[in-house]
N, C-alpha and C positions, 0 to 999 in steps of 0.2 A: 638269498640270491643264488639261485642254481650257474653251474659252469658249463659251458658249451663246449667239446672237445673236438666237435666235428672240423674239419676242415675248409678254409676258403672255397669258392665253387671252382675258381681260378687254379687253386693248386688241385684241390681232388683231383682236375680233368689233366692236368701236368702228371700228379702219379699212374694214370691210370694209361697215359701216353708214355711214362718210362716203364710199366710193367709191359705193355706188349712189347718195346722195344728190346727190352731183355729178355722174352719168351721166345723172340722170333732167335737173338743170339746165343740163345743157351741150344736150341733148342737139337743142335746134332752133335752136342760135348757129353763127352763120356764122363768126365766129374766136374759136379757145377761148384765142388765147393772150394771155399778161399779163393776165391779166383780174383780178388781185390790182390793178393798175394803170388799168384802163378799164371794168372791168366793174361797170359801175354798176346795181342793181338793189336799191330799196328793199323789193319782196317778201320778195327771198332775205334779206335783211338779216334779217327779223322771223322767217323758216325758220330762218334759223340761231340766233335768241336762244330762238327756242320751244324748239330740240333742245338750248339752253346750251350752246352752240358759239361763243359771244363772251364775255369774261372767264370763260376757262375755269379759269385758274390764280389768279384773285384770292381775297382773302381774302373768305370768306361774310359775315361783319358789314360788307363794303363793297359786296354784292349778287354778287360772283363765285360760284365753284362750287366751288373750294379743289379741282380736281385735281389732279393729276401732269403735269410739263414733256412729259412723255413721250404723254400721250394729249393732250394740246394738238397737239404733232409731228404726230402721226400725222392729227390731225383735218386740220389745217391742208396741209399733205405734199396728202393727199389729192384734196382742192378745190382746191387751187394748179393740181397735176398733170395734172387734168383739165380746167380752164377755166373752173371754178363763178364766177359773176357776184358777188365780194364785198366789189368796190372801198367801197362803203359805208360798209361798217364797218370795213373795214383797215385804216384809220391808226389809227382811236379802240383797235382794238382791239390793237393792234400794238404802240403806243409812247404813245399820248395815254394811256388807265388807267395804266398803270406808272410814267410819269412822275407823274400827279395821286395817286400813292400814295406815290410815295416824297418827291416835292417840295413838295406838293398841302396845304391843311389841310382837316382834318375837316371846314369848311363846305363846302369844294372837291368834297369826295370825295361828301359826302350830296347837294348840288347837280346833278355830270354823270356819275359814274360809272353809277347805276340805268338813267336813258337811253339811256348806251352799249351796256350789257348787256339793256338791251330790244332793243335795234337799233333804235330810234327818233331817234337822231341820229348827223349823218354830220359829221365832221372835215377841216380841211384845216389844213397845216402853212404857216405864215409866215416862209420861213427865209432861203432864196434872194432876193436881188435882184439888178438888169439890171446891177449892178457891184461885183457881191459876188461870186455864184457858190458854190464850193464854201467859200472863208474866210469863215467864218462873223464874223471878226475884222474885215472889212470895211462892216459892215452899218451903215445910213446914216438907214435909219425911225426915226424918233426919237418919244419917250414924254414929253410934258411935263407934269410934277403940277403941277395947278390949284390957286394960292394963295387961291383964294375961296370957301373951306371947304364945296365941294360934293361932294370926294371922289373925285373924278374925274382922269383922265388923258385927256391928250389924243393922238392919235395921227394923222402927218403921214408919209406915205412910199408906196414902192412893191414888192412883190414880184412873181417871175418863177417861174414854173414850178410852180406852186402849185397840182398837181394835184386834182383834184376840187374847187376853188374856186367851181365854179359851181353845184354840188349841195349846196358844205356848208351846213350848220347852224350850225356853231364856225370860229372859226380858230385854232390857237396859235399865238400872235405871238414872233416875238424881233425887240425894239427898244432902241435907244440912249437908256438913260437918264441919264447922265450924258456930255456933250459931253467934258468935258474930260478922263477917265480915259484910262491909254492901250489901245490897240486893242481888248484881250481881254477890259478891265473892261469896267463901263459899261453892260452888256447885262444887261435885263430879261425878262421872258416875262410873257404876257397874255393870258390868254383873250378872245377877241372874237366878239361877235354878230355873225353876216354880214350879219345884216339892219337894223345901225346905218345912220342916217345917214351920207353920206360916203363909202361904199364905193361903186366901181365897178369890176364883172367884168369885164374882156374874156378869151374865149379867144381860145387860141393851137393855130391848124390845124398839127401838125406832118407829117410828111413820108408817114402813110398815110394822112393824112384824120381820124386821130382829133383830136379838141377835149379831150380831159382837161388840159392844159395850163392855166395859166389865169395872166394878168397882174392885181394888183388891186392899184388906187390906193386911199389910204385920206388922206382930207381931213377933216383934223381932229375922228377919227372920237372918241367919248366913249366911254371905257371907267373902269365905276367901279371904285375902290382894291381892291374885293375879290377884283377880276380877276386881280392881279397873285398868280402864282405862283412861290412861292421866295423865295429871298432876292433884294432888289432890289442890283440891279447886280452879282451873281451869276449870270447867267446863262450864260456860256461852260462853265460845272464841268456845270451841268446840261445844257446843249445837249451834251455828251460824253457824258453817259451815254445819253442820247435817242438818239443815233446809234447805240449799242450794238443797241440793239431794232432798231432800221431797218438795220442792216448786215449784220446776222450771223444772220438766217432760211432758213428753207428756198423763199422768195419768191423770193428772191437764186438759186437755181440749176435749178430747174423751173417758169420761167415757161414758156418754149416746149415742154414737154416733150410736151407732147399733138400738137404738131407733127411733135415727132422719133418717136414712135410711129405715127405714120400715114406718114410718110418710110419707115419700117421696115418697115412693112406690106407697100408700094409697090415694094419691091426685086425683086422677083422673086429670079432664082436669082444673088445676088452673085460676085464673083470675086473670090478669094484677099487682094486689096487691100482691096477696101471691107472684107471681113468683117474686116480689122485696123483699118479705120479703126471699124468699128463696137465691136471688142474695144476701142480706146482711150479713147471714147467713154463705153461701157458702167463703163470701169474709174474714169474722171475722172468721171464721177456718184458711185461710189461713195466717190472720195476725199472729196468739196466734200461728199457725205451724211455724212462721219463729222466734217468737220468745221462742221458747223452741227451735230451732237449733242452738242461738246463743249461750244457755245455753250447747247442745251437745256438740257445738266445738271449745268450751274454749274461745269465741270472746264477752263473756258479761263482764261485771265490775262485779266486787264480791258485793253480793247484787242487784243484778238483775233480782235475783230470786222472789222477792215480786211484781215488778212493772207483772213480766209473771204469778203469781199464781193470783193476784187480777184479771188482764184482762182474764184470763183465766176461773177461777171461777164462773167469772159474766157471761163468754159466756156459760157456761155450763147450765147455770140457763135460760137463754134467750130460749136455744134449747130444753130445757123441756118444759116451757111456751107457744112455738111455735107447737109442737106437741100435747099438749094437747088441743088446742085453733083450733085445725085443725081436732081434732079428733070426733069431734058432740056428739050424746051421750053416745056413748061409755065410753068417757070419766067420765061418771058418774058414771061405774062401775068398781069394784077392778078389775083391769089388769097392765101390765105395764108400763103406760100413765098414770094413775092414782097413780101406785107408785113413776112413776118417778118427779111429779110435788111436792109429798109429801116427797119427798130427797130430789129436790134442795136446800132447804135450807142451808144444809149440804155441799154443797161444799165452800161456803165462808166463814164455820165458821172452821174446821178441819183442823188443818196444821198452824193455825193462821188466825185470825178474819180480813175479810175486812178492818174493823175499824181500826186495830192493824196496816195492812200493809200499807193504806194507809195514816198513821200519820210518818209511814216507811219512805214512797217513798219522803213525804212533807216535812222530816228533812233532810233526806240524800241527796236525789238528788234534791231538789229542793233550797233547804236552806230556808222554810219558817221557822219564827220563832212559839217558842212553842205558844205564846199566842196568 
């Protein structure tokens, strides 16, 4: 029995309606890539909720569009691929709605979900701090409930790397609720107004010039009781499933790809080596593509999201390497080849450190021991 890989007739003409639609919005950006990451544009945000391209998978009684994982894929695939400006709404739409649906209550959900899927509000994640990093078990921002029956929490700490920090609307917070649990308890999540009292943005210029970065102090910022999402001082169960959404996309392995397409372009008549390095290439997209489908359509194990963000990470990082390496001296002057090489770094540490996942993969699926 042969396997059919082609696609629905329904979705092909859906990809083929989100490829123009990210050609037309790449089409006068000086660098198309990561832009799931940098590309900040509150127009495209409100293009993409018009065409119901944000909560595409959610449930319709919570303002979603009750699609298929599968024409999500492909939406998303698409405007990755090409360099659509959608940092905006990517977090909310990525891992913020699926979180506030499964952890969220009903007030939760009628309160920010609608706005998300307008693309009227843009998200940023509170996770990371300057001595925390990827153990989220380290995290030191602490939640203190107000005994002076105003309902209120108060919130004293710092995070790092809290991309889009300085465009959001929201933050989701994870804070130490309880001091004295040990490490993994303790931890709460919080919705928080950026534009509380208390908060202060600084970006953080990293190594090509971009500011999406963002450090923000938060001084005894008020956040009331109904903010708190999930169960209080359960928050680690939930920051794991959080990760799942944030690890295991097709984000995760065609950020640069519009790079390596124009790299290709640029070859003129290869010799026998490159065109293997390009078969290698071509072939390791296809691996990390079938496994972020597994991730699509619910066919991986929970937690299989790290073994696809590591192998994915590491290919992102290859395909900058390879473009730059092909690109003569060009490559020694600031362009996008030049920036691109000075990003990869970044893909294996953001989202959780190589290092981290792959002590992940070695406990969990593998059963090696700690020592």
């Amino acid at each position: 029995m042969s396997l059919d890989f082609a696609l629905p007739t329904e979705v092909a003409e859906l990809r083929a309606e989100a490829r123009e639609v990210a050609a037309t919005a790449v089409a006068d950006l000086p660098v198309k890539e990561d832009s799931w990451m940098v590309g900040t544009s509150r127009e495209f945000s409100l293009e993409l909720a018009e065409r119901g391209w944000i909560g595409m998978t959610w449930p319709r009684e919570w303002g979603g569009h009750g699609r298929s994982p599968l024409e999500r894929f492909v939406v998303v695939e698409a405007l990755v691929s090409a360099g659509a400006p959608m940092a905006t709404s990517w977090f909310a739409d990525r891992q913020i709605g699926p979180t506030l649906l499964q952890f969220g209550t009903d007030e939760q959900r009628r309160r920010w979900l609608p706005e998300i899927v307008q693309g009227r509000s843009a998200w940023c994640i509170g996770m990371s701090e300057p001595d925390a990093g990827s153990d989220v078990a380290s995290i030191r921002t602490r939640a203190l409930e107000c005994r002076d029956g105003s309902g209120q929490w108060r919130i004293t700490g710092t995070k790092v790397w809290t991309s889009g920090a300085a465009e959001a609307d929201w933050c989701y917070l994870v804070a130490r609720t309880d001091p004295d649990a040990p490490p993994h308890a303790g931890l709460s999540e919080f919705v928080v107004d950026m534009r509380s009292a208390g908060i202060e943005v600084n970006r953080i210029t990293d190594a090509t010039g971009n500011e999406h970065f963002c450090e923000v102090h938060f001084d005894d910022v008020a956040v009331p009781a109904d903010n708190l999402v999930g169960r209080p001082n359960g928050s680690f169960s939930q920051v794991m499933r959080q990760m799942e959404h944030e690890r295991g996309g097709i984000d995760r392995l065609v950020s640069n790809r519009a790079l390596y397409a124009d790299a290709i372009a640029n070859l003129g008549d290869p010799t026998p080596l490159v065109r293997q390095e390009v078969a290698r290439l071509e072939s390791g997209y296809l691996l990390g593509r079938q496994m972020v489908m597994r991730e699509v359509m619910g066919q991986a194990p929970r937690g299989w999201s790290a073994i696809t963000k590591t192998y994915c990470t590491e290919f992102e990082q290859r395909v900058a390497e390879f473009c730059v390496a092909h690109a003569g001296p060009e490559a020694m002057l600031w362009n996008r080849l030049s920036r691109g090489i000075c990003y990869a770094p970044a893909y294996t540490i953001m989202g959780g450190t190589t290092q981290i996942l792959r002590n992940v993969i070695a406990e969990r699926y593998l059963g090696l021991p700690r020592d």
